[in-house]
N, C-alpha and C positions, 0 to 999 in steps of 0.2 A: 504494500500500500504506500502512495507517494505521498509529501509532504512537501510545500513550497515554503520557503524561508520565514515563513510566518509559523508554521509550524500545521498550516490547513492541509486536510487530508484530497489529494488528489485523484483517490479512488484506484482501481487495480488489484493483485493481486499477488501475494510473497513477502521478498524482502522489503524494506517500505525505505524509501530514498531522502536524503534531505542535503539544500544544499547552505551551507552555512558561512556567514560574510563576519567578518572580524571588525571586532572596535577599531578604533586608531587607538596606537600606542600611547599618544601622550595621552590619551585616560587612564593609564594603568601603569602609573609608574609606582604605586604602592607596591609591595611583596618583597620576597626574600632572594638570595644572587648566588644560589647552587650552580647557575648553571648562566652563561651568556645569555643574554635577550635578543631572540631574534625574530621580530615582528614578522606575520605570513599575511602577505595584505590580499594575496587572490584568493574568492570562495573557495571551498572544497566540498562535493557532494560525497557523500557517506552514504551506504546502505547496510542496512540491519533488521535482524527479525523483529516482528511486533512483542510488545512486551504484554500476557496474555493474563488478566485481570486475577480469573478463578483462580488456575494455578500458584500464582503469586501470594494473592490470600492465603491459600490451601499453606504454603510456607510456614508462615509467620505463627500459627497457632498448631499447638499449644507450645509457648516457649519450652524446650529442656530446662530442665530442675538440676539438673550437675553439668560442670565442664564439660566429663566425660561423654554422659550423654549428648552432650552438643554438638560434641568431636563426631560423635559416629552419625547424628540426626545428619549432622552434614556431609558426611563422607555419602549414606544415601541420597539424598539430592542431589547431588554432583553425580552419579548415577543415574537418577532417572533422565539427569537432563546430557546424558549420551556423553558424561566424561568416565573412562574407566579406564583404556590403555594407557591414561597418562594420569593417573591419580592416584594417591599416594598419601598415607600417613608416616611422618617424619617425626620422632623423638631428635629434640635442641633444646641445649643447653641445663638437662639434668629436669625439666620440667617433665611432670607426671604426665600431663596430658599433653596426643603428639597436637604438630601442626596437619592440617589439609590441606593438601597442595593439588590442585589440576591444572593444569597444561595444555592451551591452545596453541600449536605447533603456527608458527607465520612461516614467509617466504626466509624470514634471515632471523637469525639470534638474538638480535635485538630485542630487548624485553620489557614490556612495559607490566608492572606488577601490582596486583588489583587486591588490599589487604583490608581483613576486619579482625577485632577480637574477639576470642573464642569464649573467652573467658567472661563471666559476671562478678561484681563483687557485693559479696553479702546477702544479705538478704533483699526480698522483693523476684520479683520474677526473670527480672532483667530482660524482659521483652524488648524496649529501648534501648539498653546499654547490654548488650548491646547484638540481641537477636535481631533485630528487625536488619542491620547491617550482612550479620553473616547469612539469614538465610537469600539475601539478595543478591549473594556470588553466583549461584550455580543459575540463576536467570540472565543473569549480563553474559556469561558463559555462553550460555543458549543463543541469544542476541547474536553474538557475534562470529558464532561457529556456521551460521549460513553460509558464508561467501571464505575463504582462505585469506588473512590478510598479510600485512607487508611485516608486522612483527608479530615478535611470539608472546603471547600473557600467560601471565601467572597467576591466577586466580586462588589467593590463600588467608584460610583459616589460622590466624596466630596465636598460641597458648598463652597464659601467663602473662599479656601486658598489665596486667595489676602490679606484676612482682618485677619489675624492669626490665617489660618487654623481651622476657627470658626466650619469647619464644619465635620471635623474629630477629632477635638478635643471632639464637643459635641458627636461623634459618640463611641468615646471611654469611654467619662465620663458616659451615659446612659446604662453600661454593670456595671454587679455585677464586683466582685474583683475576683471571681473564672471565671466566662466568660472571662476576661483580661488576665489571668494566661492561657488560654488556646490559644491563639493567640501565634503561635511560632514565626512567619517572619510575613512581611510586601514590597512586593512588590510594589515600585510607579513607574508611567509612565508619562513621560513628553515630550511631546515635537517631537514624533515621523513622522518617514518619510522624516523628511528632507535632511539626510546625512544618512550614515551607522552606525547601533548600537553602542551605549555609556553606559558606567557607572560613575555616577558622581565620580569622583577622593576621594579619602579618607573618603568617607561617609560610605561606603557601610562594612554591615557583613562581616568579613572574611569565614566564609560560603559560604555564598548567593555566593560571590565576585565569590572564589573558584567555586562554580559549575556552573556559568553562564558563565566562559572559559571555566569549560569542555563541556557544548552543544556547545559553538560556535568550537569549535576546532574539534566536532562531524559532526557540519553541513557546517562545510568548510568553516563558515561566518564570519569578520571579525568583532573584537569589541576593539571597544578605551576606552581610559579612557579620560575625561575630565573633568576637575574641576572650578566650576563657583566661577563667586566672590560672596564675605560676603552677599551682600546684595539680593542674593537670595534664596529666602524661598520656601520648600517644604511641604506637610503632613507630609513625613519623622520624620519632627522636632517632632508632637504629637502624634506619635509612640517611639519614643529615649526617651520621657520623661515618660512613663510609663516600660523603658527596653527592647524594643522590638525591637528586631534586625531588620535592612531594609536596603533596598537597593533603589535605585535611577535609571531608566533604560529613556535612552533618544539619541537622535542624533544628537546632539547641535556640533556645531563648532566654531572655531574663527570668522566665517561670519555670520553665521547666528542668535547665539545669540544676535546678537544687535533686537531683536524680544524681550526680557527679557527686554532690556531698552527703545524701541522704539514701541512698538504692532501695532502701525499702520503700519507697515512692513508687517505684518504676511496677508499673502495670495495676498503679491503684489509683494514686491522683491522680497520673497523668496515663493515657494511653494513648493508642498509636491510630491516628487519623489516615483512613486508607485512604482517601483522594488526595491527600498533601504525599504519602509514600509510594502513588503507584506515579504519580508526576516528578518524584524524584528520580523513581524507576526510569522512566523514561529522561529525562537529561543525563543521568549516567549513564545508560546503553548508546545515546548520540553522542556522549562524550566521548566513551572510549573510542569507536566507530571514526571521533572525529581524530583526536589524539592519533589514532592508527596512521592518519594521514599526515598532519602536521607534524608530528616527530620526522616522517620521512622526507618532508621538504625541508626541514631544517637540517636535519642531517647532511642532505644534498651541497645547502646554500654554506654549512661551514664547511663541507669538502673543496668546494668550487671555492671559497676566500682563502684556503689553505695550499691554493696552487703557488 
């Protein structure tokens, strides 16, 4: 089904197409400098599979009740949605529960890596903190395994970021230094469904930042910035410490973060609004979709300045 830059549906049949125009630079000179700034000012049309309401629901509930259990609820899903030759549970860094990792094989090694955590802390159901993120992997998964793209994703379940990110951290240290170097971005997901899309305030690529307004401005959907206090931690952080550019994608507000300092909150004051989560759903499956592209023109354009 097609989509014009507005985000309206053009009618047909399959993949569903969209073509998507970039701000200008000098609005986005906020973010973080992992990585050169290299503004992509020509549209890019993207295509991806529909992202399909029931099933997506059908995810989310009933949250798991242990890590453990989360680890395997997901390892199924990532299954039904046609990952298995390349999926995989990974024990890092001495943490009990492993990582989920699946694997969308692209044209070249180059890896863009799509992360949430596995883990909840405490009490409350942790439907928002942070279910609703991971059982949204194995969908963006689906989305983008229609068509073979230019790079390869990672789509991964990470342990223990309660306990320093024990569990992306060891996900990163068990990779050679050439596997490392091949990992461009880093996508994390937190916190999804409760409000309308966010990026955490001054974390995020000036890239990444950059092209996650141009889908949302493509698809008519609104997106905040919001910026949490010091004390809280994402994966993000063991990704930045080996240079990896990331970004922070989440719905967090001045009300309902108290979920961050209180989790026994989470699936009683506050729950998860399925039209603000399945519109999220959709600007991250055109994100990546979009990212798929834009990584590889930039790639190009600092090859061609490196002559």
């Amino acid at each position: 089904m097609g989509a014009d830059a507005n985000g309206r549906r053009e009618g047909g049949a399959g993949a569903r197409a969209l073509v998507v125009g970039l701000l200008a630079a000098s609005a986005l000179a906020l973010g973080c400098l992992e990585s050169r700034f290299i503004p992509v000012p020509e549209p890019v049309s993207v295509r991806l599979g529909e992202i399909e309401r029931l099933p997506l629901f059908e995810s989310l509930t009933p949250a798991p009740e242990s890590n453990a259990k989360r680890a395997d609820r997901l390892y199924t899903l990532f299954e039904q949605a046609g990952c298995s030759e390349t999926l995989v549970r990974e024990l890092a860094g001495g943490a009990p529960t492993p990582n989920v990792v699946c694997v969308l094989q692209g044209r070249t090694p180059w890896t863009l890596v799509v992360g949430a955590h596995l883990d909840k802390a405490g009490e409350g159901s942790g439907a928002a903190d942070n279910w609703s993120s991971i059982a949204l992997l194995p969908t963006l998964y689906k989305s983008l395994r229609k068509e073979q793209r230019n790079h390869t994703f990672m789509f991964a379940g990470f342990s223990h970021a309660q306990l320093k990110q024990t569990g992306s951290r060891g996900f990163l240290r068990r990779m050679s230094d050439a596997q490392r170097e091949k990992i461009l971005a880093m996508v994390n997901l937190k916190g999804l469904g409760l409000s309308s899309t966010a990026l955490w305030q001054g974390q995020a690529d000036r890239n990444l930042r950059q092209d996650l307004y141009a889908v949302a401005r493509a698809l008519d959907l609104p997106l905040r910035e919001v910026r949490f206090f010091q004390n809280v931690t994402t994966d993000v952080r063991a990704f930045r410490l080996w240079g990896i550019p990331a970004i922070t994608v989440h719905s967090f507000d001045s009300k309902t973060a108290r979920i961050l300092a209180r989790p026994e909150l989470d699936g009683d004051a506050f729950r998860i609004d399925i039209d603000q989560y399945y519109d999220s759903a959709r600007m991250l499956a055109t994100y990546l979709a979009y990212l798929d592209d834009t990584m590889r023109i930039r790639r190009e354009k600092s090859q061609q300045a490196g002559r």
